[in-house]
C-alpha positions as CSV (number, residue, x, y, z in Angstrom):
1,X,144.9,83.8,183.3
2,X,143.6,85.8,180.8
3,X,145.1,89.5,180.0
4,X,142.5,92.2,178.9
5,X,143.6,94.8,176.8
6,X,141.2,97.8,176.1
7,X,137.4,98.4,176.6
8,X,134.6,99.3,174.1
9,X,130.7,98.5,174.6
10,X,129.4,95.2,173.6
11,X,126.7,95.1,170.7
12,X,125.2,92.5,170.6
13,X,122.0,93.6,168.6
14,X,120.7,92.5,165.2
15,X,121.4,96.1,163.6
16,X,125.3,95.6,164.9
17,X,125.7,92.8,162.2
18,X,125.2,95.6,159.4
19,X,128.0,98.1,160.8
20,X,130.7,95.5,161.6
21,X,129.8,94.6,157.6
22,X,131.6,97.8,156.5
23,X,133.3,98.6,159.6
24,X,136.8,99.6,159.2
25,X,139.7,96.7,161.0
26,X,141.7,94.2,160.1
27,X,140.3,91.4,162.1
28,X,139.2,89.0,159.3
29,X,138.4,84.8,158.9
30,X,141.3,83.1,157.6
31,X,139.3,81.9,154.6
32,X,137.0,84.2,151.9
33,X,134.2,82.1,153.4
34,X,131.7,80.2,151.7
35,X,128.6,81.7,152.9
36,X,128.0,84.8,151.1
37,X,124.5,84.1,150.5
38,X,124.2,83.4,154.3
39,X,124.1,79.5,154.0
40,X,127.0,78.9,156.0
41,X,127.5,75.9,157.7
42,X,128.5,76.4,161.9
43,X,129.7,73.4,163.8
44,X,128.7,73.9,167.0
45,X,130.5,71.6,169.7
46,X,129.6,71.6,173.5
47,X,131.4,69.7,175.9
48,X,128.9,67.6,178.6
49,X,125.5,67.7,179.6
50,X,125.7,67.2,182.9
51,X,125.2,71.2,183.6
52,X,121.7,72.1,182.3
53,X,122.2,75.0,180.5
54,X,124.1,73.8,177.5
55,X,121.2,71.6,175.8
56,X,118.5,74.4,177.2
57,X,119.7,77.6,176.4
58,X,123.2,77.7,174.7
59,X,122.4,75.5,171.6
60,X,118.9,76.4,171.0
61,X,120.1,80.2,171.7
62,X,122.7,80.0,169.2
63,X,120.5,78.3,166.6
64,X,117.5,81.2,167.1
65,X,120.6,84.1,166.6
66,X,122.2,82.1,163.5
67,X,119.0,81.7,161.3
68,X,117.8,85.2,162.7
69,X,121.3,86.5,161.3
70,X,121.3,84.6,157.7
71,X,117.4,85.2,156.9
72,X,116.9,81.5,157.8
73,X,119.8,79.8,155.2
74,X,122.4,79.4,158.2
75,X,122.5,76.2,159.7
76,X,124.2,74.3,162.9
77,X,125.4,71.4,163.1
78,X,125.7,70.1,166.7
79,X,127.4,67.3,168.8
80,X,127.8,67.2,172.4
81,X,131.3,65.6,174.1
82,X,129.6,64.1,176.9
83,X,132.2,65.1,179.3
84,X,135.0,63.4,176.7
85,X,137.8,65.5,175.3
86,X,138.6,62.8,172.8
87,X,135.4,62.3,171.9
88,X,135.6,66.2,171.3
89,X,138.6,66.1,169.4
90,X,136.8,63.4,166.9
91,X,133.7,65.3,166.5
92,X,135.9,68.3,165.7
93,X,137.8,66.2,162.9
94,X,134.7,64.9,161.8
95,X,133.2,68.7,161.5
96,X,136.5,69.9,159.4
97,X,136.2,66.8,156.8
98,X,132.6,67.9,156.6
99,X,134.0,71.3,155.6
100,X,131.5,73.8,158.0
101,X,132.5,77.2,158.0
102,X,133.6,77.8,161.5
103,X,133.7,76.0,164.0
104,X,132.5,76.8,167.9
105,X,134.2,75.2,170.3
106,X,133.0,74.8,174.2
107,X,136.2,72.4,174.8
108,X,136.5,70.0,177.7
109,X,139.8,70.4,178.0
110,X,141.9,73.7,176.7
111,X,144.7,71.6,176.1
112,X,143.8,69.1,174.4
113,X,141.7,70.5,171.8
114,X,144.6,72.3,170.3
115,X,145.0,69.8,167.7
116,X,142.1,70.2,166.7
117,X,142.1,73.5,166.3
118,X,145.5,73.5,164.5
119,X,143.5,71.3,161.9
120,X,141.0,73.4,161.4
121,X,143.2,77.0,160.9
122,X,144.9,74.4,158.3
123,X,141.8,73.4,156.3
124,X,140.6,77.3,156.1
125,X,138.2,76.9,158.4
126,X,138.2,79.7,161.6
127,X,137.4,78.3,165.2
128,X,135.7,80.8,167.8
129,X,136.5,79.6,171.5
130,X,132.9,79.6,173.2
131,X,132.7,79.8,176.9
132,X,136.1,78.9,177.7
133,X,139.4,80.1,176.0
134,X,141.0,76.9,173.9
135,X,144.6,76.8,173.3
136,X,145.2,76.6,169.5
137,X,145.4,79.5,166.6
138,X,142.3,80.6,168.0
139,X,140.1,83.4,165.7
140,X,137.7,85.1,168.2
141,X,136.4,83.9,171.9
142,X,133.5,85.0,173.6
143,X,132.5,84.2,177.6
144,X,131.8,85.7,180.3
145,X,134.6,88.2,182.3
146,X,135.4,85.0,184.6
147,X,137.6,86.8,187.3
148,X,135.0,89.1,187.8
149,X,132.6,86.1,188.0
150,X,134.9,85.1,191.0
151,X,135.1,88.4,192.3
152,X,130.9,88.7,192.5
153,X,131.0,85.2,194.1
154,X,133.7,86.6,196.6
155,X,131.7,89.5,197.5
156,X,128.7,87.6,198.4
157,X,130.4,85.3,200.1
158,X,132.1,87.9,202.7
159,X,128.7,90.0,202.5
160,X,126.9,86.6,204.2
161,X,129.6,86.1,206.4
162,X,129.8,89.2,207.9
163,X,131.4,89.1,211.4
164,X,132.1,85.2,211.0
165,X,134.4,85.7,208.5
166,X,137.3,86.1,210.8
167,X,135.6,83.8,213.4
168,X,136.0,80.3,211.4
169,X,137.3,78.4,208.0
170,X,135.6,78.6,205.3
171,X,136.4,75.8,202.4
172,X,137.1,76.6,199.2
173,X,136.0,74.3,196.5
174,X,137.1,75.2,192.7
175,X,136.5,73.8,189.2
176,X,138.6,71.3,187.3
177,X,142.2,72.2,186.5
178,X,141.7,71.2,182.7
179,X,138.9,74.4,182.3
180,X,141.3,77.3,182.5
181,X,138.2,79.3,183.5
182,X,138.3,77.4,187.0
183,X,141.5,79.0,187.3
184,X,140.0,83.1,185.9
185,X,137.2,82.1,188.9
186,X,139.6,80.9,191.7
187,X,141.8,84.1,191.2
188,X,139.0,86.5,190.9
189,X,137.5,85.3,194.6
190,X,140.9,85.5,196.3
191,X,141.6,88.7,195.1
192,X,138.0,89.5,197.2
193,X,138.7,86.7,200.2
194,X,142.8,87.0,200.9
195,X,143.3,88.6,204.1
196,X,139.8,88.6,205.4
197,X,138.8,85.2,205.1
198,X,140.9,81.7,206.9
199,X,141.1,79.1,204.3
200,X,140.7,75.7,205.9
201,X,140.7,73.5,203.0
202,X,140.4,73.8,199.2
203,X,139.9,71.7,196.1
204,X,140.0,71.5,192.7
205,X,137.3,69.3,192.1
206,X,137.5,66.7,189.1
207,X,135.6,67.2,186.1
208,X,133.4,69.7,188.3
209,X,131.1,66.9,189.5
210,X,128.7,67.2,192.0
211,X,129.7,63.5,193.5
212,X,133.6,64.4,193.3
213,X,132.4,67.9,195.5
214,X,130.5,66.2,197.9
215,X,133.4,63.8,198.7
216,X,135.5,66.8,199.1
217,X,133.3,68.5,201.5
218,X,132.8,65.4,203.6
219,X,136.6,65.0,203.8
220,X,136.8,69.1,204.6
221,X,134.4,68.8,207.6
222,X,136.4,66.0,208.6
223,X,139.1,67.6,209.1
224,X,138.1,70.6,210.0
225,X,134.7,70.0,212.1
226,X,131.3,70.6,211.2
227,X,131.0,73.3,213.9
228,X,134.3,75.3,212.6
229,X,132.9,75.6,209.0
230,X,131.4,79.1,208.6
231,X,130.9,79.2,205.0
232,X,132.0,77.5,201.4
233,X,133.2,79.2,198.0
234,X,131.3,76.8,195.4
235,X,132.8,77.6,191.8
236,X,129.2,76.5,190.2
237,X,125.5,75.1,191.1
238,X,126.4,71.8,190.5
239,X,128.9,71.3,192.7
240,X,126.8,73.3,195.5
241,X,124.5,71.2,195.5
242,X,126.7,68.5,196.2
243,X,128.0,70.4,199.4
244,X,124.6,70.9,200.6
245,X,124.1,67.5,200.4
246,X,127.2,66.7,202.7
247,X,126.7,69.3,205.3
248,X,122.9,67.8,205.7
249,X,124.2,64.3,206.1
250,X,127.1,66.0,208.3
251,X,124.5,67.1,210.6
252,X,125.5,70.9,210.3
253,X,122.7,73.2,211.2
254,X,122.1,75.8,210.1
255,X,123.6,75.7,206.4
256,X,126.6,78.1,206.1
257,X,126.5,80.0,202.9
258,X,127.6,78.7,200.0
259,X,128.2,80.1,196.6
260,X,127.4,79.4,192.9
261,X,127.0,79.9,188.8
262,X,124.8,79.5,186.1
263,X,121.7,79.8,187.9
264,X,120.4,76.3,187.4
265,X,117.1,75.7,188.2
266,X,118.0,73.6,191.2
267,X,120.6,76.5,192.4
268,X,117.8,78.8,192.3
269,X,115.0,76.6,194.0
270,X,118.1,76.0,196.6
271,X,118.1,79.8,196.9
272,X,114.8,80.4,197.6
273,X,114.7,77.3,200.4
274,X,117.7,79.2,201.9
275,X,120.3,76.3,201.8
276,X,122.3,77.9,199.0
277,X,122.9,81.6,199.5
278,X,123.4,82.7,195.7
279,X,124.5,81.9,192.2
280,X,125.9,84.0,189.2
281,X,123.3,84.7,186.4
282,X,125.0,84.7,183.4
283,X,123.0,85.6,180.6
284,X,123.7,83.0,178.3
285,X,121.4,84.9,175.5
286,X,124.1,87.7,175.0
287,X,127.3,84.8,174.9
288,X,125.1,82.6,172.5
289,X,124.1,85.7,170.2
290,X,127.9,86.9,170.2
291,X,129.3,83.8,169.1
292,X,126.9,83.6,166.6
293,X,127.5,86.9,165.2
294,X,131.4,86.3,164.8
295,X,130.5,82.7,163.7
296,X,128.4,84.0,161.0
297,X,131.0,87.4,160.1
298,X,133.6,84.9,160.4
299,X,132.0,82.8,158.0
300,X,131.6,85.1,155.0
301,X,135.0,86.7,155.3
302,X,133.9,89.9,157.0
303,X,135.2,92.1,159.8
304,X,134.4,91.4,163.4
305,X,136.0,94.1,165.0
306,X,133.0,95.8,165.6
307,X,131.5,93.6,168.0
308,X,134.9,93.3,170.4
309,X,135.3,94.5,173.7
310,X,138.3,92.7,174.8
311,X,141.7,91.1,174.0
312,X,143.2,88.3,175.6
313,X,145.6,85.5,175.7
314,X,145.9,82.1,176.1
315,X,148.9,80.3,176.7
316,X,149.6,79.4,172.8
317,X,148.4,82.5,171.0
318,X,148.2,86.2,171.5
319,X,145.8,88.9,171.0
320,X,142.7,86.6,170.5
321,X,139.9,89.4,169.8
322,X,137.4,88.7,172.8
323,X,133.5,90.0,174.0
324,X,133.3,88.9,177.5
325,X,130.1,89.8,179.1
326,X,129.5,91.1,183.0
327,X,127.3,88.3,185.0
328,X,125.4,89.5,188.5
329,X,124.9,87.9,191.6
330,X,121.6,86.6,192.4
331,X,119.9,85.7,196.0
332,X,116.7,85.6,197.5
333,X,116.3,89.7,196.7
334,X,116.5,89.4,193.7
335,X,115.0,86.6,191.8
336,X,112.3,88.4,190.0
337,X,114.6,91.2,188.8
338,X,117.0,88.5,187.6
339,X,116.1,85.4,185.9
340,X,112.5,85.2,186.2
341,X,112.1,88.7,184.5
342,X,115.1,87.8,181.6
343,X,112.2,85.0,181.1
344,X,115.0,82.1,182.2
345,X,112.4,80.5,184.3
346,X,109.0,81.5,185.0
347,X,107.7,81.4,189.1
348,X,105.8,78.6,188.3
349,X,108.7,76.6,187.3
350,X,111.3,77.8,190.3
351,X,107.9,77.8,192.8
352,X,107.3,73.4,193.8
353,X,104.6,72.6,196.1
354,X,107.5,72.2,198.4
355,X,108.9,75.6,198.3
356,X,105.2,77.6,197.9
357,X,106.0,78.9,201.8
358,X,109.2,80.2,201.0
359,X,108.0,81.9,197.2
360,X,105.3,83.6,199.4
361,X,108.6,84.9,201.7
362,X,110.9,86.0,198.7
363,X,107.7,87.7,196.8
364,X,107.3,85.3,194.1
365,X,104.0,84.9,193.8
């Protein structure tokens, strides 16, 4: 679990590159940097793209901030694990024998990306955890405050329940144990559901895959009955939409609630057909534009203490400097307000023939 250590605001704007230049600190990139000029070189490495948002909005995101930041001389260099932490570890080697300037690092596993990490704080070369908090001589990490996440996915949960919280089980289906920020989630929704909810069952679902949470759920219902099931704590989209699918073929009408994150598409057209009750909105602009920003600080040597908010820990290395942003919850309220007005996704793209009825309902016209 990660410890937090002080508050300040998070800037995120253009302007707040030109302060953290001269601002007084001491956190600094282990290397003078190459990139003076602003051609510095980021690797930028992703783990799967199985979850939509990381080929739609976190790598072109990052690439807009980048060249905005370095008058158009920065560039990325990308590769996607697939899923594959030693296919991570390999396109990390490969990045530090190309010599980038920092590296950003999405790991698929915590663990097991250490190594590489450990290589590249040997070859000069500073490594900003992105997303989720990599074990290793880590230089910066930017995400999102993930027990809060759990905590917003808790409240909603208990808010749709309402007098059935006490009257039933609910099922509780985390993330994979090798993302540490399954385990920030899990603890930030019992802090909400201990003592008001009954736990029937609960997972830690492999590799976060919809098919591997589906299986679960079937199992859960079971056990427990489809008529005893009042609700379901989904860590993310993807793995509520393979609940949904087993409570359907279970028979169980109507749906319970059931949580989510990352406002994918399909989570939100789920939310608007009222078979998934909501999802997190993280707005992945402000993480892609802060890990750019200490990328591209990082890169030429500079100061990045202007941009933190937050210091945590991970089990190999203390103090990492840290700007974790607040996500919200969204349901059928607040769509508009949300992700359709953050320009995520416009109506018409949320709004199918098959779900025109039910737009009309939640005001998306």
């Amino acid at each position: 679990m990660n410890a937090y250590l002080g508050r300040a605001p998070v800037v995120l704007a253009v302007a707040a590159l030109a302060v953290t230049l001269t601002a007084c600190g001491t956190t600094e990139a282990g290397s003078a940097g190459s990139g003076g000029d602003g051609a510095v070189r980021i690797g930028l490495l992703l783990p799967e793209n199985e979850t939509a948002r990381y080929e739609k909005f976190d790598k072109p995101l990052m690439e807009k901030k980048v060249a905005l930041l370095t008058l158009g001389k920065g560039k990325v260099l990308y590769a996607n694990a697939g899923g594959d932490a030693v296919r991570q570890s390999a396109q990390a080697d490969a990045m530090i024998k190309d010599k980038v300037d920092v590296l950003v690092i999405d790991a698929v596993d915590s663990k097991a990306i250490a190594g590489a990490v450990t290589k590249a704080k040997e070859a000069g070369i500073a490594v900003v955890a992105y997303d989720r908090l990599a074990e290793g001589p880590i230089d910066a990490y930017t995400s999102f405050d993930n027990e809060d996440v759990g905590r917003v996915q808790g409240k909603a949960l208990l808010e749709a329940l309402g007098d059935k919280a006490r009257n039933g089980k609910i099922v509780m289906m985390n993330g994979a144990v090798t993302d540490p920020n399954a385990a920030s989630f899990k603890t930030g929704a019992r802090s909400v559901l201990d003592g008001k909810v009954n736990v029937g069952k609960e997972y830690d679902t492999v590799e976060w895959k919809p098919e591997n949470a589906n299986t679960n759920m079937a199992a859960a219902l079971s056990v427990l009955g489809k008529d005893k099931v009042v609700g379901v704590y989904s860590a993310n989209d993807g793995m509520a939409g393979g609940i949904i699918s087993a409570l359907k073929a279970a028979g169980v009408s109507p749906l319970p609630p059931v949580t989510g994150q990352d406002a994918e598409l399909a989570g939100v057209r789920r939310i608007v057909a009222g078979e998934q009750y909501m999802t997190v909105y993280k707005p992945y602009a402000r993480e892609a534009e802060a890990a750019a920003e200490l990328a591209v600080l990082l890169a030429q040597g500079e100061k990045i203490d202007g941009i933190i908010n937050q210091v945590v820990s991970s089990p190999t290395t203390k103090r990492i400097p840290a700007v974790l942003i607040p996500g919200m919850s969204v349901t059928r309220d607040n769509i508009r307000s949300t992700v359709v007005l953050d320009g995520v996704y416009t109506i018409d793209e949320i709004c199918t023939d098959a779900l025109k009825a039910a737009c009309q309902e939640t005001g998306l016209k």
